[in-house]
C-alpha positions in Angstrom: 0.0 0.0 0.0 1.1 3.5 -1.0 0.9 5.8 2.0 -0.5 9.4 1.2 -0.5 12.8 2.2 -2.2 16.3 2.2 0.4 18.7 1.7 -1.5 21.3 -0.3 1.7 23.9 0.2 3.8 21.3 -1.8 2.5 21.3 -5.3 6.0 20.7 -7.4 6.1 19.9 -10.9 7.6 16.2 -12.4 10.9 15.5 -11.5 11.3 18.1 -9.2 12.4 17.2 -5.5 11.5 19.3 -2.7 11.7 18.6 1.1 9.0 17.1 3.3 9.5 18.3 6.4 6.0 18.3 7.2 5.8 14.7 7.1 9.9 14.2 7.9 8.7 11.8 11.7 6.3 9.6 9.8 8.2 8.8 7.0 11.7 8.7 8.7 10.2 7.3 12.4 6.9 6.1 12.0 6.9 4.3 8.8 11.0 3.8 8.4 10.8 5.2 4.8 13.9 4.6 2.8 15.1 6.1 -0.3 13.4 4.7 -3.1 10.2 4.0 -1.3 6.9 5.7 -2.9 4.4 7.7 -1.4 1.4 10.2 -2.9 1.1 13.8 -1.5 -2.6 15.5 -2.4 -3.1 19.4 -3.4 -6.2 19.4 -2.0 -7.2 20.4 -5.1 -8.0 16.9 -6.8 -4.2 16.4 -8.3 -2.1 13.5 -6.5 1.7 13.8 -7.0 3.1 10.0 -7.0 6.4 11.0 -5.5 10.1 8.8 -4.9 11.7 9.3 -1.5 15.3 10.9 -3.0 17.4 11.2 0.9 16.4 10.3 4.1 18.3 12.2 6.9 18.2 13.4 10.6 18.0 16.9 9.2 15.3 16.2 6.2 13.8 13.7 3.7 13.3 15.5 0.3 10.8 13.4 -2.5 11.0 12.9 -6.3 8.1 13.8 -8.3 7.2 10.9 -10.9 4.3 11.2 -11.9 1.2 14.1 -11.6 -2.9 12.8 -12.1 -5.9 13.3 -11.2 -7.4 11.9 -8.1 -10.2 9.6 -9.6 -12.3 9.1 -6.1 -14.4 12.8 -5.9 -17.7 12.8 -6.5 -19.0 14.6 -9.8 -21.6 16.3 -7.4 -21.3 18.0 -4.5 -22.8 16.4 -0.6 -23.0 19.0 1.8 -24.1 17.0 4.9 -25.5 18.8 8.0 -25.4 16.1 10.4 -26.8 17.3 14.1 -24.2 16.9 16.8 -24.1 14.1 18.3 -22.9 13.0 21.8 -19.3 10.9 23.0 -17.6 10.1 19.9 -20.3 9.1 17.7 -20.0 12.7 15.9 -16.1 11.8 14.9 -17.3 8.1 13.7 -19.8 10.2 11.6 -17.4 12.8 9.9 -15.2 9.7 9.2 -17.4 7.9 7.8 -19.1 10.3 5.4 -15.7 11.8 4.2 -15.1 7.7 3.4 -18.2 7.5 1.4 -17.3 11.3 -0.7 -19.0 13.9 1.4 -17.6 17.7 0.2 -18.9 19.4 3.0 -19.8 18.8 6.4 -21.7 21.9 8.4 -22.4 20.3 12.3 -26.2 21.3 13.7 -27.2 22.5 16.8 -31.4 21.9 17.1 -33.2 22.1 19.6 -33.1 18.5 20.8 -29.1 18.2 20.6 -28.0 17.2 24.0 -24.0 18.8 23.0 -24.9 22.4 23.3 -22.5 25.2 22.7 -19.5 25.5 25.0 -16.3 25.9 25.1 -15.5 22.3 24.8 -17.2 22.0 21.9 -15.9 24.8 20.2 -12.3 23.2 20.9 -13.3 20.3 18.8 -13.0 21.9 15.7 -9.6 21.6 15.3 -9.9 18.0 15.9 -13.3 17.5 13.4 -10.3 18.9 10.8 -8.1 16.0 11.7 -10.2 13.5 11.6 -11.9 14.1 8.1 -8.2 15.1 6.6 -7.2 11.3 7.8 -9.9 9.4 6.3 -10.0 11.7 3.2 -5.9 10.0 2.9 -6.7 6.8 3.9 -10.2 6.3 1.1 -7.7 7.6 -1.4 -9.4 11.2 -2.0 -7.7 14.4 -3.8 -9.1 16.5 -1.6 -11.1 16.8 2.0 -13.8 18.5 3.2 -14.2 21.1 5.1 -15.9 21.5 8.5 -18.0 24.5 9.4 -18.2 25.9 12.7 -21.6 24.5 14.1 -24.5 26.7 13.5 -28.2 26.5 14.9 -31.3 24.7 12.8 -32.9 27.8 11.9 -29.3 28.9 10.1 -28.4 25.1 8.5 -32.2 25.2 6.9 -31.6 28.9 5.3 -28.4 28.7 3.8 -28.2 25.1 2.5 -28.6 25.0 -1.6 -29.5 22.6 -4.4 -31.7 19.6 -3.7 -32.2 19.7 -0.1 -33.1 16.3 1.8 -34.4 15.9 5.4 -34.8 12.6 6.3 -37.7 11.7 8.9 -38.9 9.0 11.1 -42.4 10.4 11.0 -42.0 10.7 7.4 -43.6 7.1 5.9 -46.3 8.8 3.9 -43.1 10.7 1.8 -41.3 9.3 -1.2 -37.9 7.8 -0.1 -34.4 9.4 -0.7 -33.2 7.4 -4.1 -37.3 8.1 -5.2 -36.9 11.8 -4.3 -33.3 12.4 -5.8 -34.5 10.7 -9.1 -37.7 12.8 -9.1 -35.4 15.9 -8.1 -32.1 15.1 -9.5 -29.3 17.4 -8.5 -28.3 20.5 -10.1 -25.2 22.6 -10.4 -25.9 23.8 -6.6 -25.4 19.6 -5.6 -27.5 17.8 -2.5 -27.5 19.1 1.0 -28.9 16.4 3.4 -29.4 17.1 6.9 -29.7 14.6 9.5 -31.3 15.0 13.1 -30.6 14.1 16.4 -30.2 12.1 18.8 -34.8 11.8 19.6 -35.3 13.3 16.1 -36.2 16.6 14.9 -39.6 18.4 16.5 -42.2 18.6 14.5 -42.1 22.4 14.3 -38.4 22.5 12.6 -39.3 19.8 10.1 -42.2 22.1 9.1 -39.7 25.2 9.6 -37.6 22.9 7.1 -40.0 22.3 4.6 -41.0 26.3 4.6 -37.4 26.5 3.4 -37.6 24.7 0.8 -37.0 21.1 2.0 -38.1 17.8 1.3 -39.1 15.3 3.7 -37.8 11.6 2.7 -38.6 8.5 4.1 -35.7 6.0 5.4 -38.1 3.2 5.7 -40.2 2.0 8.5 -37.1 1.1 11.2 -36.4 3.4 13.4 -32.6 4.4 13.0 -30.1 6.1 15.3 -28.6 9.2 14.3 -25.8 8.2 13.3 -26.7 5.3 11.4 -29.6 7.5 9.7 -26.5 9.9 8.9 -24.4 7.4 6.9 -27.7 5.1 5.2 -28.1 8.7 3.7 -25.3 9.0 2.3 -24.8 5.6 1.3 -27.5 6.0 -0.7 -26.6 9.3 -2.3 -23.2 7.5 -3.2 -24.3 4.8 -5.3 -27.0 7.2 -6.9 -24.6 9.2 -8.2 -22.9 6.4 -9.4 -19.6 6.2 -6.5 -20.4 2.6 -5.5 -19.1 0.8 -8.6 -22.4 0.7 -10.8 -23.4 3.3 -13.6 -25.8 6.7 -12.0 -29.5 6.1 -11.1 -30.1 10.1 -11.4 -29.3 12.0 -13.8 -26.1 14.0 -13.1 -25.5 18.0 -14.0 -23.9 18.1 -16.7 -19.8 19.9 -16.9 -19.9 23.5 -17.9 -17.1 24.4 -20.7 -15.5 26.1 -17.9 -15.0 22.5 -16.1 -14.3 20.5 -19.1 -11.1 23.4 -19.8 -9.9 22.6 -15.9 -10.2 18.9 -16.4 -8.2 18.9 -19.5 -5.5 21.3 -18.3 -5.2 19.2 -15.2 
């Protein structure tokens, strides 16, 4: 397995070497590196740089550049997941997870029945929500991770959300489910912004605050999922709709502007 890397202020051309200092203890301490070895340092940009360790030192290890491509594993849509916050450490399984499964944006959600409230603890974790989406963004072979907004109430996720806009609902059996309401919505330039309640489920009052908003109500079946599981059958299902699960798109997918088609080219 070829170990990879955000380094988005490294971005040298082929054949060029440069130092790694960033990553200078895992390579030379961690993973015991040597000369020769291969890794693959992201932009953060979609590009991967297939890179040769060139020296290995006390002082520094500097890389080769062999090879630059595009990363294949980004979704030609964009997820914006709003995922209520959840308590102990089922939040961090929730960013992992979803940045595994090709989420481009995650925007934490305080409602009303979200037992982690503001607080200064809270507000520390941001740093660490960073960490842990930048990780499994390397380890499921992405070009690039998502970001993590500072958490913001209900009443702000429902208002500044765009494109097809998803709430999934306990109470919602009567509705059309999510792959019915994607393919009778399918996603425009703006992409799919799903929000997921918490633990106890959204009130009644904010679902129909939601769907004043513009939302639609889905149905996840007639079990009774936990938040976090809710969270992730969501976007499992987005995945493979869009076609990021191995088998051809079930929706019909926005198509590139000539503007895209130019970037992906150039890259």
């Amino acid at each position: 397995m070829i170990h990879r890397f955000f380094l988005p202020e490294v971005q040298p051309d082929v054949d060029e070497i440069v130092s790694l200092a960033p990553i200078q203890r895992q390579l030379r301490h961690v993973l015991r590196l040597l000369p020769g070895s291969q890794i693959v340092i992201l932009d953060n940009q979609g590009h991967e740089r297939l890179m040769e360790i060139a020296t290995s030192t006390r002082l520094d290890t500097t890389g080769r550049v062999v090879e630059i491509r595009g990363a294949l594993a980004e979704s030609p849509v964009a997820v914006t997941l709003y995922p209520c916050i959840l308590k102990g450490d089922k939040f961090d399984w929730v960013l992992q997870k979803a940045t595994e499964l090709g989420v481009s944006a995650l925007v934490p959600v305080i409602s009303k029945r979200t037992i982690a409230r503001p607080s200064r603890a809270l507000d520390g974790k941001q740093a660490r929500w960073s960490t842990i989406v930048r990780e499994a963004a390397e380890q499921s072979g992405r070009g690039s991770f998502p970001p993590v907004s500072p958490p913001c109430t209900f009443e702000e996720a429902i208002a500044k959300a765009e494109g097809v806009r998803l709430l999934p609902w306990e109470e919602a059996l009567g509705d059309p489910g999510l792959l019915a309401a994607l393919a009778q919505t399918p996603p425009s330039g703006e992409g799919v912004s799903i929000l997921i309640g918490p633990e106890g489920g959204l009130e009644p009052g904010e679902v129909d605050a939601a769907i004043s908003a513009g939302w639609q109500v889905v149905s996840m079946g007639a079990r009774i999922l936990r938040a976090e599981t809710a969270a992730l059958a969501a976007m499992s299902v987005v995945t493979a709709a869009l076609g990021q699960l191995g088998d051809a798109p079930s929706v019909k997918l926005p198509s590139a502007s000539k503007e895209d088609t130019k970037g992906a080219k150039a890259a």
